[in-house]
C-alpha positions as a Python dict, from the first residue, in 0.01 Angstrom:
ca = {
    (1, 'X'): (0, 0, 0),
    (2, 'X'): (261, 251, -124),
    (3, 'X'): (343, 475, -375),
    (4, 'X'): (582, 232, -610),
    (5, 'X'): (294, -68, -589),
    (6, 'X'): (96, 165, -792),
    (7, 'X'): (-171, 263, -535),
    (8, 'X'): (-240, 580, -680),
    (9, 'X'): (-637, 726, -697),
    (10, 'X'): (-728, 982, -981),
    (11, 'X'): (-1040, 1048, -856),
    (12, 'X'): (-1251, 960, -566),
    (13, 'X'): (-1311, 639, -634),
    (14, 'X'): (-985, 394, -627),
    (15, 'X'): (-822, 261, -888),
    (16, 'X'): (-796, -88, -813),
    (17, 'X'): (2486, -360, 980),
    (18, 'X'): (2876, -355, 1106),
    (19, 'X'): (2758, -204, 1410),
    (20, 'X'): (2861, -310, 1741),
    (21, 'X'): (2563, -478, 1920),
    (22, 'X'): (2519, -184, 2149),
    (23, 'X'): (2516, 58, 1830),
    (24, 'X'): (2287, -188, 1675),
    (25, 'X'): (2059, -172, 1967),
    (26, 'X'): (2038, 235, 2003),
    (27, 'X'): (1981, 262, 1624),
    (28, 'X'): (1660, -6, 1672),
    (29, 'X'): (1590, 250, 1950),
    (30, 'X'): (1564, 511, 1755),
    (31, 'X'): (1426, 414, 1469),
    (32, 'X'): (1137, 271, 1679),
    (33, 'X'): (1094, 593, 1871),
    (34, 'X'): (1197, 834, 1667),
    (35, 'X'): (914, 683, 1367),
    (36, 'X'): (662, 493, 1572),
    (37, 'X'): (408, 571, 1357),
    (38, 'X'): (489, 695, 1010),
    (39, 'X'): (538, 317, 944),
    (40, 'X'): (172, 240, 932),
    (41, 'X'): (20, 521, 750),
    (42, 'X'): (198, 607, 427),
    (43, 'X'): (563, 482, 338),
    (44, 'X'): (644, 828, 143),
    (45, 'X'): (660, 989, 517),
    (46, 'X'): (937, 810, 560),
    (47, 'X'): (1084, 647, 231),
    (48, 'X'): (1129, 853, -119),
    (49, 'X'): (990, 690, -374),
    (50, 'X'): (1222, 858, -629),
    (51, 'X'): (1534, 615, -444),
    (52, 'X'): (1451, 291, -553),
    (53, 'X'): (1756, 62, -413),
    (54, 'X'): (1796, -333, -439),
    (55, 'X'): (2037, -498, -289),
    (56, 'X'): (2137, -852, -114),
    (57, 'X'): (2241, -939, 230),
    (58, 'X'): (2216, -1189, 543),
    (59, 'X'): (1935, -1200, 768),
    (60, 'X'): (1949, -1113, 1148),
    (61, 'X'): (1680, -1110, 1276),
    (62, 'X'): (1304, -1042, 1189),
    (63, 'X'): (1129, -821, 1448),
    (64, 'X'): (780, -908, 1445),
    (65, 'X'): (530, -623, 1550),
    (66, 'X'): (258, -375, 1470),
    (67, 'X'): (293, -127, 1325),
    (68, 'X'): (537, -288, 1076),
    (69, 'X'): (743, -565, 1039),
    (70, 'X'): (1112, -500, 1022),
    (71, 'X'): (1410, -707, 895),
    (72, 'X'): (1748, -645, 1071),
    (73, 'X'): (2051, -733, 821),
    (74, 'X'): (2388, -705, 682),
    (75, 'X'): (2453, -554, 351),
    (76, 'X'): (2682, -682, 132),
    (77, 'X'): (3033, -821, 150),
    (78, 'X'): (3085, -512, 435),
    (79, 'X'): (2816, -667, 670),
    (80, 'X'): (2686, -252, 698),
    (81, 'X'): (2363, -295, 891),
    (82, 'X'): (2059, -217, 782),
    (83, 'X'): (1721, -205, 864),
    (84, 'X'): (1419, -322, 614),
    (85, 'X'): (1053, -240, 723),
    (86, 'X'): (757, -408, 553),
    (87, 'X'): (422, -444, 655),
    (88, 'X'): (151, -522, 934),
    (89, 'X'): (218, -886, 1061),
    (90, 'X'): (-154, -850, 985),
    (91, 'X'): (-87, -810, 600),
    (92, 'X'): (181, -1041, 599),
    (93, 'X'): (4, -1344, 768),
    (94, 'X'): (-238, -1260, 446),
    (95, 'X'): (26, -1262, 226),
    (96, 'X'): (169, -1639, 365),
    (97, 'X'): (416, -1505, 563),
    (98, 'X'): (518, -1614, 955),
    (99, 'X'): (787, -1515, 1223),
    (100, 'X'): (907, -1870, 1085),
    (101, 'X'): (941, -1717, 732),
    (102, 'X'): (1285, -1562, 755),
    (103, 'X'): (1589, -1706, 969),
    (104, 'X'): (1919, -1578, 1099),
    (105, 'X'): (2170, -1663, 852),
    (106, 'X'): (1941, -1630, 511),
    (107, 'X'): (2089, -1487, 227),
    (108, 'X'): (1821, -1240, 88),
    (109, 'X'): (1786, -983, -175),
    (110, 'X'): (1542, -682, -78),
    (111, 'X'): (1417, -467, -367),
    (112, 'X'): (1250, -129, -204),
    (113, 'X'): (1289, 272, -146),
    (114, 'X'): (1545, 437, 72),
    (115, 'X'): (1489, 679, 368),
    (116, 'X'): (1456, 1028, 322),
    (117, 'X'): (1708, 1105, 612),
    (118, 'X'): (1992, 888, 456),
    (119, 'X'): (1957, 652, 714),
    (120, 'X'): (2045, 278, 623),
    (121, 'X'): (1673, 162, 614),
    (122, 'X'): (1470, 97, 334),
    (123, 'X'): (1077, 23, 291),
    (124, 'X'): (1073, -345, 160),
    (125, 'X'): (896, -380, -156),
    (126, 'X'): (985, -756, -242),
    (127, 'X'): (1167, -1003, -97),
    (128, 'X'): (1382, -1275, -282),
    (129, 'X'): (1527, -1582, -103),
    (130, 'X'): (1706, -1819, -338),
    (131, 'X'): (1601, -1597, -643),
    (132, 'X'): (1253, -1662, -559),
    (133, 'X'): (1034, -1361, -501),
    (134, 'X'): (845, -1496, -169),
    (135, 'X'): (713, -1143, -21),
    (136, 'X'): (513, -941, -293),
    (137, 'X'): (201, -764, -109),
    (138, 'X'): (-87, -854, -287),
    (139, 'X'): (-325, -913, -19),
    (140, 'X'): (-526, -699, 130),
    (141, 'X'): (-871, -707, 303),
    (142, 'X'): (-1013, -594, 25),
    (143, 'X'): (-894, -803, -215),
    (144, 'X'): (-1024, -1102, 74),
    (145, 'X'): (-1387, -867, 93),
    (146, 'X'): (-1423, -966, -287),
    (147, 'X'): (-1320, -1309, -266),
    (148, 'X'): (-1612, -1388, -14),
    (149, 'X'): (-1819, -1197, -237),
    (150, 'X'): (-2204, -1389, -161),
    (151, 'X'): (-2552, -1409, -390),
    (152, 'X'): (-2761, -1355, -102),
    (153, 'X'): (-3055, -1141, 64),
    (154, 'X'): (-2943, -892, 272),
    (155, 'X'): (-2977, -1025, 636),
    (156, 'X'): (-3251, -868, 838),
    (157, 'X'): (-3425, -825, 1166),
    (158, 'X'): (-3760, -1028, 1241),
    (159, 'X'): (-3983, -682, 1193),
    (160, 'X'): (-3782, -685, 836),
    (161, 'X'): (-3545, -377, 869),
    (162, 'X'): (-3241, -480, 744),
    (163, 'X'): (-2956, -569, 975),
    (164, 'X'): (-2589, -311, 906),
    (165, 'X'): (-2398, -685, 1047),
    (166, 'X'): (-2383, -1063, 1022),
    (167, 'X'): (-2687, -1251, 1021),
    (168, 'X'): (-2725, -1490, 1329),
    (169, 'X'): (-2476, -1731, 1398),
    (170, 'X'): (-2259, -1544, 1117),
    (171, 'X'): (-1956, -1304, 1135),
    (172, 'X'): (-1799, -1020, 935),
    (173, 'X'): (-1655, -697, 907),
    (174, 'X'): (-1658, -401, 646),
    (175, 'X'): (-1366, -310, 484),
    (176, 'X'): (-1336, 52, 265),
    (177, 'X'): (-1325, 45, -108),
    (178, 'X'): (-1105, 395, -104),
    (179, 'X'): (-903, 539, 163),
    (180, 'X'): (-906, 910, 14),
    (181, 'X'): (-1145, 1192, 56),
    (182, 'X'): (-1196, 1472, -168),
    (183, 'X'): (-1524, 1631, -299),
    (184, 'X'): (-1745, 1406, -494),
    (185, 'X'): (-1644, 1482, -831),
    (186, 'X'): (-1334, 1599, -803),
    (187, 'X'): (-1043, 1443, -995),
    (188, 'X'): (-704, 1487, -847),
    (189, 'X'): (-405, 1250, -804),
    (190, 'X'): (-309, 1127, -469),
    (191, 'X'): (-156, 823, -340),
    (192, 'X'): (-406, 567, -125),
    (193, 'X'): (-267, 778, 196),
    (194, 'X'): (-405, 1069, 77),
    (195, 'X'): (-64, 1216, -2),
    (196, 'X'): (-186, 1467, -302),
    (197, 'X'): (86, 1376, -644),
    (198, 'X'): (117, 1763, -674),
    (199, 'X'): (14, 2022, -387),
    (200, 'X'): (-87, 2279, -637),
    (201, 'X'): (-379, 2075, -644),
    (202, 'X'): (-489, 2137, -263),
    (203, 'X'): (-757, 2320, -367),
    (204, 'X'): (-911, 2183, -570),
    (205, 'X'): (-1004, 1849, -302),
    (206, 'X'): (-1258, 2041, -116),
    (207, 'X'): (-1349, 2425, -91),
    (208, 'X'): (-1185, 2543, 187),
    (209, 'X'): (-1124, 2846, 361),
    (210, 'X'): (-771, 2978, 273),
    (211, 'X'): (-612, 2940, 591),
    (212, 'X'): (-756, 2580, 627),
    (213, 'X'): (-594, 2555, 315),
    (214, 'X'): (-266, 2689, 399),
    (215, 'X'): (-340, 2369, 662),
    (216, 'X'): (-376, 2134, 422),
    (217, 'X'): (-94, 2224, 245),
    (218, 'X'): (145, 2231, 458),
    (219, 'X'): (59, 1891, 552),
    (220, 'X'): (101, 1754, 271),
    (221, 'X'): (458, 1932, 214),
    (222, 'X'): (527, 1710, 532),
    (223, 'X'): (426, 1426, 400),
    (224, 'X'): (154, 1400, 630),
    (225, 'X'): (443, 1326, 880),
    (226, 'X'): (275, 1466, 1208),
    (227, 'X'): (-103, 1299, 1224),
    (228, 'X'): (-210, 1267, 1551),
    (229, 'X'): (-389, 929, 1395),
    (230, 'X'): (-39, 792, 1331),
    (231, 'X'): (186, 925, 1552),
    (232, 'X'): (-35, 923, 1832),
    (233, 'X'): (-269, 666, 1794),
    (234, 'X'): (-585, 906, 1776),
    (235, 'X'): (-883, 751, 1709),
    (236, 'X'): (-996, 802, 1299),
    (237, 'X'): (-1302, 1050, 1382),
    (238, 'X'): (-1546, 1184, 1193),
    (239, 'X'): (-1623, 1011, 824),
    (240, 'X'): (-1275, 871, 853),
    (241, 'X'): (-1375, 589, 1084),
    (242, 'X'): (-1564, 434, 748),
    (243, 'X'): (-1217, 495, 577),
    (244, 'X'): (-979, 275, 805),
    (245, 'X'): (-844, -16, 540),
    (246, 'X'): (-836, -295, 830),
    (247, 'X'): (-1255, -233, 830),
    (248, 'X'): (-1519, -112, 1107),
    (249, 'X'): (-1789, -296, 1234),
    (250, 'X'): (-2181, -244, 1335),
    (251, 'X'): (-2293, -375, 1642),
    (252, 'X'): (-2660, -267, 1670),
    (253, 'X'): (-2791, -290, 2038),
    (254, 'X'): (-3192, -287, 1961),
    (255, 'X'): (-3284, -321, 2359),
    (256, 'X'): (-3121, -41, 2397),
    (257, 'X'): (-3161, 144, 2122),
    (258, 'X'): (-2802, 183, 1990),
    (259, 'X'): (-2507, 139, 1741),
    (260, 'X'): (-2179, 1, 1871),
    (261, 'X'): (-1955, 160, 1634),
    (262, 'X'): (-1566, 20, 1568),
    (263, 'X'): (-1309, 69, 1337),
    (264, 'X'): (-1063, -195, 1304),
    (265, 'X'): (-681, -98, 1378),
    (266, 'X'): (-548, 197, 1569),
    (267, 'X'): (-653, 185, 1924),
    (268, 'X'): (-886, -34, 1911),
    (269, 'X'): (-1205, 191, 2010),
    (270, 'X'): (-1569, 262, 1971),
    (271, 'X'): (-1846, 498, 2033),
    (272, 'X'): (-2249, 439, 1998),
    (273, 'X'): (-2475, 607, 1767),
    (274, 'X'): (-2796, 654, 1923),
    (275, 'X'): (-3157, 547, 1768),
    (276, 'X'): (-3379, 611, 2057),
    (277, 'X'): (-3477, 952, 1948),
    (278, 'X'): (-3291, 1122, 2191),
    (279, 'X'): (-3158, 1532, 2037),
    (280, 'X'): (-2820, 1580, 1865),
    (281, 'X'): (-2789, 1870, 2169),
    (282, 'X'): (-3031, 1750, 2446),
    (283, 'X'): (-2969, 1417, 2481),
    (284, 'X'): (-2619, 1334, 2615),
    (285, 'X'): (-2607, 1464, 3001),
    (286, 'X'): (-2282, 1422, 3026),
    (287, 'X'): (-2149, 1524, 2686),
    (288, 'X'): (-2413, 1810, 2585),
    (289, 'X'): (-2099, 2081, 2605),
    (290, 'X'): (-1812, 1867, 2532),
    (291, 'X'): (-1635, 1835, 2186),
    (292, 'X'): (-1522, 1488, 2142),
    (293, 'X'): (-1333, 1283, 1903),
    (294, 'X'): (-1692, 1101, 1774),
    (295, 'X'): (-1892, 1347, 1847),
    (296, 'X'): (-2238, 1305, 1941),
    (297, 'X'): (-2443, 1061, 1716),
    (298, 'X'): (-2759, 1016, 1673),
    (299, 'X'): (-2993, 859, 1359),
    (300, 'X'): (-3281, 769, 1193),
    (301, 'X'): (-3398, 505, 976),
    (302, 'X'): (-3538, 627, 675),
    (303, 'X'): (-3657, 324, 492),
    (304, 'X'): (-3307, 86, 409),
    (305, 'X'): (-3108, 425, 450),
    (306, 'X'): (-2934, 486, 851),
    (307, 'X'): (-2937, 848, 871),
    (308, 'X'): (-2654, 974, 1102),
    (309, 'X'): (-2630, 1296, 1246),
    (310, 'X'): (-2317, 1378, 1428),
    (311, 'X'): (-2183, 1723, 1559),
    (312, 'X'): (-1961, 1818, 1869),
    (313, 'X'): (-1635, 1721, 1745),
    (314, 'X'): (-1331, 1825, 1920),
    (315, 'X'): (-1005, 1953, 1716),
    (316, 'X'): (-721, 1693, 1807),
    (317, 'X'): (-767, 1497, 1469),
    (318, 'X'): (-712, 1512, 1146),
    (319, 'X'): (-982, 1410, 875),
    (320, 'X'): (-850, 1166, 606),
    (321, 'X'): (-554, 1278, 416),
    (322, 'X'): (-509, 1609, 642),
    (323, 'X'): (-762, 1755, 552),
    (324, 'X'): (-877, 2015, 849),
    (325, 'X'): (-1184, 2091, 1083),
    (326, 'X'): (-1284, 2262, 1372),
    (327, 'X'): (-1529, 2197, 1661),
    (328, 'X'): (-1835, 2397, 1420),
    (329, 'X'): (-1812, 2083, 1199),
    (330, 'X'): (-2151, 1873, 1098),
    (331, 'X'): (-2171, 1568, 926),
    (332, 'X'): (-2479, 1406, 806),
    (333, 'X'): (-2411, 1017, 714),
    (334, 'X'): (-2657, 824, 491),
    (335, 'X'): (-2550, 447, 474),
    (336, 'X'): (-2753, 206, 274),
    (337, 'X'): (-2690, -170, 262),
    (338, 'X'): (-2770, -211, -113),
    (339, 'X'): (-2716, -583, -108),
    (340, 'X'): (-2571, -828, 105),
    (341, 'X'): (-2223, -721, -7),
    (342, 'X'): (-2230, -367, -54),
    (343, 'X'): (-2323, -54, 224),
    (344, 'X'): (-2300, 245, 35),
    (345, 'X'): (-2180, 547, 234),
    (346, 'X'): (-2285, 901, 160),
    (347, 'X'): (-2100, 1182, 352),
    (348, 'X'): (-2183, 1543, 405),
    (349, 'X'): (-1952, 1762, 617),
    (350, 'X'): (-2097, 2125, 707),
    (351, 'X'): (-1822, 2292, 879),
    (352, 'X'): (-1852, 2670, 858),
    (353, 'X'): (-1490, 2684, 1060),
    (354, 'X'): (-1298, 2549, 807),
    (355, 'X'): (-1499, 2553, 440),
    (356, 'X'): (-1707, 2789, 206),
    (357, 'X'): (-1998, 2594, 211),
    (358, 'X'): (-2099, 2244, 304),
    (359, 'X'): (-1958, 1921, 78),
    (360, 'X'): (-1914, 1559, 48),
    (361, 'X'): (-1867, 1232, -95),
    (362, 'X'): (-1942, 872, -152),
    (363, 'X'): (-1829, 569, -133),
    (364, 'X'): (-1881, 166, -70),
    (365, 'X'): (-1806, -80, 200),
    (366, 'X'): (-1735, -425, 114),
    (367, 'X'): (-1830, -689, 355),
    (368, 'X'): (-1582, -964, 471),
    (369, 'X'): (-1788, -1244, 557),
    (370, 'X'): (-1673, -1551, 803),
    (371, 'X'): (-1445, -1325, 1079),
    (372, 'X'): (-1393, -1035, 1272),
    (373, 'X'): (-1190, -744, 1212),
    (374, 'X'): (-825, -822, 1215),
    (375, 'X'): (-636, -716, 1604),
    (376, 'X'): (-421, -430, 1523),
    (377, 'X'): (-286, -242, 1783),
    (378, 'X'): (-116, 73, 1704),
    (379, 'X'): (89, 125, 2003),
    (380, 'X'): (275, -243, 1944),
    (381, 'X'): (594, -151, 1805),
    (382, 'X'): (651, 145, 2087),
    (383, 'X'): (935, 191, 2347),
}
């Protein structure tokens, strides 16, 4: 999920070491504390896509952990160390791959990008063992979504409104056909991070107030570097909670009237949208005058259609791709399960803080039948 695997949307729908061991050590350190995070949202934060670099070497040692995987080994005839990072243990167990897979002592070739810094650590994009290619991402939970694609009714309560989950004694998750957000419509280049190909096309993503888009722009000069999502685990508020690419489940709680909400990855949280009726600004005691990272959520049914309201949002987040906010923003949510494999979700975001008028977007959730969401935890990898 990278910039040289070709990941790159044109609109708003997707296209589908010698070291001593001590100096070894505080190098692991740092790279560990130093990046905890860029290493799970997009690789150009860290890795320049304009270095490509393949070389061979001798295995170390293969740290296993979330948020990537990393490879410690010796380069060349010199034994220089370096350090490759690939992906989730989650997308690697996908893609065939164990802690068994690699062993001290293997000879390996690694064919990747180099770090921006000039650091000796490069963003894996194959691995060869033997002259065999035997890590290639290809995997992803979309590309499993499809595979379980089903010709069935949409599951559905006993008064016949239709059910947003599994139907009894089944299991599954949603999982995001984009990862992007820009205004429906809108064509502009970006990579599946929401890293824009050119910044002179900021504006054009979604009309906002120049100095949100000073924001966004600077943002994405940094490579999106400093989201509190990433680099410290922040839960993925607002419309980007139907975005996460590890999936979000519905958990609907009809005794009481409520949604269980949660996105797969990150922290591992959830928040409730209500359905008892209760107002946007009346009914949450406890939570009337706060601004929180979900907001406060309530909804309707309107036929198949889940109308969510949600406003009260507090500032500490970013929206997909860096986009900005502020605490005035709105967003009205319209999902529709238009088959048993499809939820189609339809955002508006009124936030007279940050944009020129209200705007939105649509997209589709594919369901992953026969599990739950994947256990991600961002904070894994962290010293």
């Amino acid at each position: 999920m990278n910039a040289l695997k070709g990941h790159y949307l044109l609109s708003n729908k997707p296209v589908y070491m010698k070291f001593s061991l001590m100096l070894r050590a505080a190098f692991a350190f740092c790279c560990f504390v130093f990046y905890p995070a860029y290493a799970h949202h997009g690789t150009a934060v860290k890795f320049d896509p304009l270095q490509p670099v393949s070389f061979e070497g001798t295995v170390i040692k293969l740290d296993w952990a979330n948020p990537h995987a990393h490879i410690f080994m010796a380069r060349g005839e010199a034994g220089d160390d370096w350090y490759v990072e690939i992906e989730s243990p989650v997308l690697l167990e996908w893609n065939g791959w164990s802690e068994e897979s690699l062993k001290p002592g293997d000879k390996i070739r690694v064919e990747g990008i180099l770090a921006r810094d000039g650091s000796p650590q490069v963003w894996g994009e194959r691995i060869l063992l033997d002259g065999e290619v035997i890590l290639s991402v290809e995997t992803t939970a979309l590309s499993l979504a499809l595979e379980t694609s089903q010709t069935r009714d949409i599951p559905r309560w006993p008064d016949g409104q239709l059910r947003l989950g599994a139907a009894p004694g089944e299991e599954g998750y949603w999982v995001p056909d984009t990862t992007i957000m820009m205004e429906e419509g809108v064509e502009v280049a970006m990579t599946s991070y929401g890293l824009l190909d050119d910044v002179a096309d900021a504006s054009s993503v979604a009309p906002m107030q120049d100095w949100a888009l000073g924001i966004y722009e600077a943002r994405q000069r940094n490579f999106l570097r400093t989201d509190p999502g990433f680099v410290e685990c922040r839960p993925p508020a607002g419309p980007r909670k139907y975005q996460a690419s590890f999936g979000i489940q519905f958990l609907e709680d009809r005794d009481w009237e409520r949604i269980f909400v949660a996105p797969a990855g990150g922290n591992q949280d959830w928040h409730l949208i209500y359905t008892d009726g209760r107002g946007i600004n009346t009914g949450f005691p406890v939570d009337n005058d706060n601004v929180l990272y979900y907001g406060r959520n309530v909804a309707t049914w309107e036929g198949d259609t889940l109308v969510v309201e949600s406003e009260g949002y507090n500032e500490k987040f970013w929206l997909t791709g860096g986009l900005p906010h502020t605490s005035e923003m709105k967003v009205t949510e319209r999902l529709t399960r238009t088959d048993f494999n499809t939820m189609s979700v339809e955002v508006t975001i009124d936030d007279p803080g940050a944009y020129t008028r209200p705007w939105g977007m649509s997209w589709n959730l594919v369901w992953k039948e026969g599990e739950d969401p994947p256990e991600y935890f961002c904070q894994d990898n962290r010293l």
